[in-house]
C-alpha angles and dihedrals in degrees: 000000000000119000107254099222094175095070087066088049092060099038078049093056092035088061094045099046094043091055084051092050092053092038087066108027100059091053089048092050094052086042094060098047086049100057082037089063101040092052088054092048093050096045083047100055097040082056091056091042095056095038092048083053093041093045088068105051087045086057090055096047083043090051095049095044092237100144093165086061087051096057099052093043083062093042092055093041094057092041099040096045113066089195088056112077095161134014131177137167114211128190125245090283102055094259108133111243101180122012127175089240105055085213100076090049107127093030118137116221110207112228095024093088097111115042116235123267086233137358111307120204116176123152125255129208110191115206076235126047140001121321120259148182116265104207109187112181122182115246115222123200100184093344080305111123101231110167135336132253113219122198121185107203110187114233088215093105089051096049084050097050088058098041080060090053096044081061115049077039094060093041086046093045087040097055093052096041081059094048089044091055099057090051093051093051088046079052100045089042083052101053102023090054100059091038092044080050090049093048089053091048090048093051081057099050085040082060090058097260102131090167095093132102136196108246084198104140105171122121095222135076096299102053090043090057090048095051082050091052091052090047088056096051098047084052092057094040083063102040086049081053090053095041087053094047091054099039085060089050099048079043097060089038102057089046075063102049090043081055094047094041081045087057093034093057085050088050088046086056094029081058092035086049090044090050094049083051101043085050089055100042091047100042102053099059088042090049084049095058101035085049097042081048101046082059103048091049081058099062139072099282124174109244091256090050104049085042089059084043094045090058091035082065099042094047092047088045094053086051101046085045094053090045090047074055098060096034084054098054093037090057092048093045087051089049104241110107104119120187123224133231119231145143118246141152115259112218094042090058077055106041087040088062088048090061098040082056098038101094099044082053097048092051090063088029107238124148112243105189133177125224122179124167129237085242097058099100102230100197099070136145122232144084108320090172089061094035089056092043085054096049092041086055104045091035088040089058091043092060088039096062098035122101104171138000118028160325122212129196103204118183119173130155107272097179135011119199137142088261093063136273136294122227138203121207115192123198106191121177131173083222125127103290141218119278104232101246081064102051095092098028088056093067089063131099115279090001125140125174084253147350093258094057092079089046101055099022101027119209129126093255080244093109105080088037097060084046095052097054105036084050084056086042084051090058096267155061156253142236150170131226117184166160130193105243102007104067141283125245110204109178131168136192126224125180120226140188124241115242117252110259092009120160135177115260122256111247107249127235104214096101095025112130095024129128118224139178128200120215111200141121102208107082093211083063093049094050090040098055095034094062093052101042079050103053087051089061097262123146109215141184121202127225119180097194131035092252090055098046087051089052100051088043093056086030083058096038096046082053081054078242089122110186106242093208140001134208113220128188122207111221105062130140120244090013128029122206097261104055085047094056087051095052093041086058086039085064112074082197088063121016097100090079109114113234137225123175115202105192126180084206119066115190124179101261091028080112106041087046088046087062096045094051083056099266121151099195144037130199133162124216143289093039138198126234105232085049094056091044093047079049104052092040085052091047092045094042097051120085116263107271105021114153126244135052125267115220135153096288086049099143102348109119120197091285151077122234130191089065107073110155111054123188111203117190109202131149091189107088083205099048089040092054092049097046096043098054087044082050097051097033076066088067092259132142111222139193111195119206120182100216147000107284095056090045087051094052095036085051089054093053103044145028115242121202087211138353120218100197128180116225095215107061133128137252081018122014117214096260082060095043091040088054084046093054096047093050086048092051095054090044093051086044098228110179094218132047122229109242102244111203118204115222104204145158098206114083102178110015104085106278092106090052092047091046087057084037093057092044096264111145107201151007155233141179120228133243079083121217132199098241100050087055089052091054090047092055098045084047103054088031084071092044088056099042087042088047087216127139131287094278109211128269111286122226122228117054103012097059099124125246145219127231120296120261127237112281100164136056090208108086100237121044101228084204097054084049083049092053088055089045085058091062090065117123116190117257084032129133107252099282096196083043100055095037089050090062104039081057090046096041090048108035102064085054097044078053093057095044092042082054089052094052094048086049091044091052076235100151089178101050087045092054096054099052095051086046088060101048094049098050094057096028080053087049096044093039104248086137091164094068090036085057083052097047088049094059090045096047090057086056087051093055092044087056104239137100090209108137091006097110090062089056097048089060091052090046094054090044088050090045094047080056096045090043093058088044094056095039087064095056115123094237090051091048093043092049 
């Protein structure tokens, strides 16, 4: 809309016209009035004037009785003085003794009967007529007020004197009001003009059109406030120039950024694809170790030997902790560390942590102990796998750096709320402490409190950093307390869920009512174990020294308050368990009293000399709760006298009930055959399928307490039988899902997401030990008998790994062919025999296919066949051809057959070696 200038033009005028107005009229007015009043006064005055003159020749005329001469003197002085339109003269009763009309003689004027002290003058308005001036004036005859002489002067001449005046005053007003006008409308123009010209120029600017300029040339106001409007525009020409300059230059950069975040985000997955396969790569030679060497600790092995094993395993599991370390933070700092959601139980995941760290303490004989409170709920959702490789790092460090005394895992509610609770863990040691300028500096990435702490203590100093961060990812913190040379206290708080439908558990009633003592001289113990024995109803005593444990027993037997049990540590100055166990039976008052030894320090023969001492249990520290309570229940349940020791494997054989009926899916005859007699010396009953068809058809016959399924077959993979199996499940409506448990070598490049994608619920690495099936069947034992959901895969342990590398320069690894030998049952075919042949019988053929594929350019098929081979030559020890394999089956993935003919050559030259090895074997030969 176009600026209306012209509106500024009339207000202008308005203004100017209306201060002019007031300008003349105000004076005029005043004038008036003035020139009002000064014609009264004058008229006044003259009618005094005359009525004080008259007053004296009526007082003659009064005073000689000549009323005649009166009369005329009033009748010429009406008709001889204009100003004069009425005069009387009244006695000195108001009746009217002369009048200039004769025909009012006589009248009486009310009011007028006494005559005025002096001349009164007052104005009269008549409801008739014009308005006059009323003179009365007192008549003396000899200083004696006699009568009164009355003019009456007409105010006409006045009113038309100021009628004269009104006007000059409005032609004079007017012609100036005229002339004023045209000055204000020279003034407004003046002024309206330049600011209606700016309002248009600053439309245009406001257009966008800063190319105008004010042609205002004038010095005053006007001109100053146009140069100040050019000055204005050429300011924001060149700040549009500059915006657009740099628009153009944010432009450009942030087509940069979006091209290095573009990179980035293909670094981020180029580092996210060469962890995956660093992961892979280290961990399959380390799996291979720490697996060779798990077996091989589990066979008859001479005292030199298992030594040599025993450091072979520690040494293997320092490095692939320290390389867990650096995969960890590298996959934080990348961004792609995710936690899981599952349901556990808490203090098993601690206790659990405690167990894992007992024996490094007890070598350097330190007490670990664990202390969670009644309040800590037990049933929670969240990532166990990150909360235990918290508590192994912190708990880990504290055993490090402790000498002597102790190491306590606290854990206590340190916050309730409906979104779930917060928990505190505290790690406190009596080791040697953190200076306090370290205390911060010892959270970040590679630090250490000093340089000499690698060197005596070893780690990467990544420990407390990736702490640190997955406990902030997990919703808390972390912080140090300390003092060099009396102990540290690292704690660190997570926040976890509540499980649906949890409730506390009910208190049981098997120990309510005992007595029991215990028997320890380290005061965390005693807290420790006071507060469990009584939550379970017991009532305790506590003794820190064996004296004093044998005076509160007779004390109490002597009170016929016998104690029913007591609780004895080993490891106590003065008087160890053991010797207090012997001169406990040797007492008739008190030998009754059922024994437990709880000892930090297990030996081979601790047991076997606990029994003999007279004890009737046996626990090592640090001990679970549910371990000690089993314990006690057992102790207290058995007659008084039975033979043998409870201890924690009390009753529980080499294998896990409750899943009987096991479906494997495995396309590899050799793997098949291992993982099928672990599975069954664990007291399983297994069906074996090589593929997922079979595994499809076998799954809608008949109901399987757990299916083991490998991810790599032909015709359907297990990602493809696992989603059949799910879809057949919800069209048959079974109320409750087969847990499905991946068996797979990649650890980081998608195939554990794909296995959860597809409905597995869990996986393994292959090669498969003993030990991790176990786990998985425990575990999913207590998922069936709990009927829960399917809770999510853990970390630690069951990360799967690769094939092992090669670790010997001989063929064929004789303790890889040992390790077979130790899955022989009597009454068995020959297990290593009839595995032998089945390798010797498949590979040539896996070779040949493996040749037609190269010559085909077909990498999968390729792939596969390498696959094959590895798996069994890495089971039966032939490390050299699984490394070969290894290097094939990377080809394979990368989609190409380039370079694979010259490992196939040195594949068949490594398979004709390992052939005559195995052919010389002594089961082969007897056979």
């Amino acid at each position: 809309m176009r600026p209306q200038g012209h509106r500024l033009l009339i207000r202008t005028c308005a203004v100017i016209l209306g201060i002019l107005i007031l300008a003349i009229a105000i004076p005029a007015a005043m004038t008036l009035r003035y020139e009002d009043r000064l014609f009264r006064t004058t008229l006044r005055e003259r009618a005094e004037s005359t009525a004080r003159t008259a007053a004296l020749v009526v007082s003659d005329a009064l005073a000689a009785d000549d009323l005649d001469s009166l009369s005329r003197f009033v009748v010429t002085l009406d008709h001889e003085d204009p100003e004069i339109t009425a005069a009387m003269v009244c006695d000195r009763d108001g009746r009217i003794v002369a009048h200039s009309h004769p025909d009012l003689e006589g009248t009486v004027i009310a009011g007028e009967r006494t005559p005025p002290e002096t001349i009164v003058v007052h104005e009269r308005v008549p409801t008739e007529g014009a308005r006059t001036l009323e003179v009365s004036a007192p008549v003396r005859v000899s200083g004696e007020a006699w009568g009164t002489l009355r003019l009456e002067v007409p105010l006409a001449s006045i009113e038309a004197e100021i009628r004269q005046a009104t006007l000059r005053v409005v032609q004079v007003g007017g012609l100036l009001m005229a002339i004023g006008g045209l000055c204000a409308f020279w003034l407004a123009r003046s002024v309206a003009q330049p600011v209606r010209r700016l309002m248009e120029l600053a439309g245009e600017v406001g257009r966008g059109n800063l190319a105008v300029r004010a042609d205002i040339r004038s010095h005053d106001e006007v001109g100053w406030l146009a140069r100040s409007f050019n000055a204005m525009v050429e300011g924001l020409s060149r700040s549009r120039d500059e915006i657009r300059l740099g628009t153009e230059q944010l432009e450009r950069a942030c087509q940069r950024a979006v091209e290095l975040a573009q990179r980035a985000e293909e670094a981020s997955l180029a580092k996210s694809q060469f962890l995956a396969n660093m992961s892979h790569e280290i961990r399959t030679p380390m799996n291979g170790v720490i697996g060779m060497t798990d077996l091989l600790l589990g066979s008859e092995l001479p005292a030199r030997e298992r030594r040599f094993a025993e450091t072979v395993r520690r040494s293997a599991e320092s490095l692939l902790e320290i390389i867990n370390d650096i995969l960890d933070f590298s996959k934080i700092e990348a961004g792609r560390l995710e936690l899981e959601t599952a349901d556990f139980d808490l203090r098993q995941v601690v206790e659990d942590v405690a167990e894992l760290l007992a024996p490094r303490a007890h070598s350097k004989g330190i007490e670990l102990t664990v202390d969670m409170t009644d309040d800590v709920n037990r049933e929670v959702r969240g990532d166990p796998g990150r909360l235990r490789q918290i508590l192994v790092n912190l708990a880990g460090n504290a055993v490090k750096f402790t000498d002597r005394g102790e190491v306590v895992l606290k854990v206590r509610l340190a916050e309730g709320g409906l979104q779930g609770d917060m928990v505190r863990f505290d790690v406190r040691d009596t080791g040697i402490g953190v200076a306090p300028e370290l205390r911060q500096k010892i959270f970040g990435a590679f630090m250490q409190a000093d340089g000499s702490m690698t060197r005596k203590y070893g780690g990467t100093g990544l420990g407390l950093a990736i702490s640190k961060q997955l406990a902030e990812m997990m919703g808390g913190s972390v912080g140090l307390e300390s003092e060099v040379g009396k102990g540290s206290r690292f704690w660190f708080t997570v926040r976890l869920a509540r499980q649906a439908g949890a409730a506390r558990p009910h208190r049981t009633r098997a120990l309510d009512g005992l007595r029991v003592l215990i028997v320890d001289d380290n005061a965390t113990n005693q807290d420790v174990l006071h507060h469990q024995v009584l939550a379970w109803g017991m009532q305790d005593a506590v003794a820190d020294s064996g004296p004093r444990a044998l005076a509160l027993l007779r004390d109490a037997a002597a009170r016929r308050e016998p104690f029913d049990l007591a609780l004895v540590d080993m490891m106590m100055p003065e008087m160890d368990g053991l010797e207090l166990a012997r001169q406990i039976k040797a007492d008739a008052a008190i030998a009754s009293v059922q024994l437990v030894l709880l000892t930090s320090v297990g030996l081979r023969g601790d047991a076997a000399e606990a029994r003999g001492a007279g004890f009737n249990g046996y626990l090592s520290k640090p001990i679970r709760q549910i371990e000690l309570f089993e314990c006690l229940k057992a102790v207290m349940g058995r007659a008084t006298g039975a033979p043998g020791l409870v201890t924690r494997h009390s009753g529980a054989p080499d294998r896990v009930p409750g899943l009987a009926k096991i479906l494997l899916v495995e396309d590899n005859d050799i793997n098949t055959q291992v993982v099928q007699l672990m599975l069954e010396s664990l007291g399983c009953s297994v069906e074996a399928v090589s593929d997922g068809l079979e595994a499809l058809r076998k799954t809608a016959e008949n109901q399987y307490d757990l299916i083991f399924m490998d991810c790599q077959m032909p015709h359907m993979d297990g990602f493809e039988a696992t989603a059949a199996i799910r879809a057949q499940e919800k069209k048959q409506g079974r109320e409750r899902k087969t847990p499905i448990v991946a068996l797979t070598a990649n650890v980081m490049s998608g195939d554990r997401e794909r296995c959860l994608a597809a409905g597995m619920d869990d996986y393994l690495g292959k090669p498969v030990r003993k030990e991790d099936l176990r786990g998985k069947l425990e575990r999913w034992q207590q998922v069936s008998l709990d009927g829960s959901g399917a809770p999510a895969p853990r970390a630690g342990r069951n990360a799967p790994a690769a094939p092992r590398a090669a670790g010997s320069k001989t063929p064929v690894d004789p303790k890889a062919l040992a390790i077979i030998r130790d899955l022989q049952r009597e009454g068995m075919p020959n297990v290593l025999c009839r595995m032998v042949r089945l390798y010797l019988d498949h590979t040539p053929e896996l070779l040949k296919k493996m040749r037609a594929a190269i010559d085909s350019k077909d990498a999968q098929a390729m792939y596969l066949a390498a696959h094959n081979i590895k798996s069994s030559s890495a089971f039966l020890g032939v490390s050299g051809m699984a490394e070969l394999c290894k290097e094939v089956e990377a080809l394979g993935r990368a989609g190409t057959v380039d370079g694979a003919v010259d490992r196939l050559k040195e594949m068949e030259a490594e398979y004709a070696r390992a052939a005559q090895a195995l052919e010389k074997l002594p089961e082969l030969a007897a056979a």
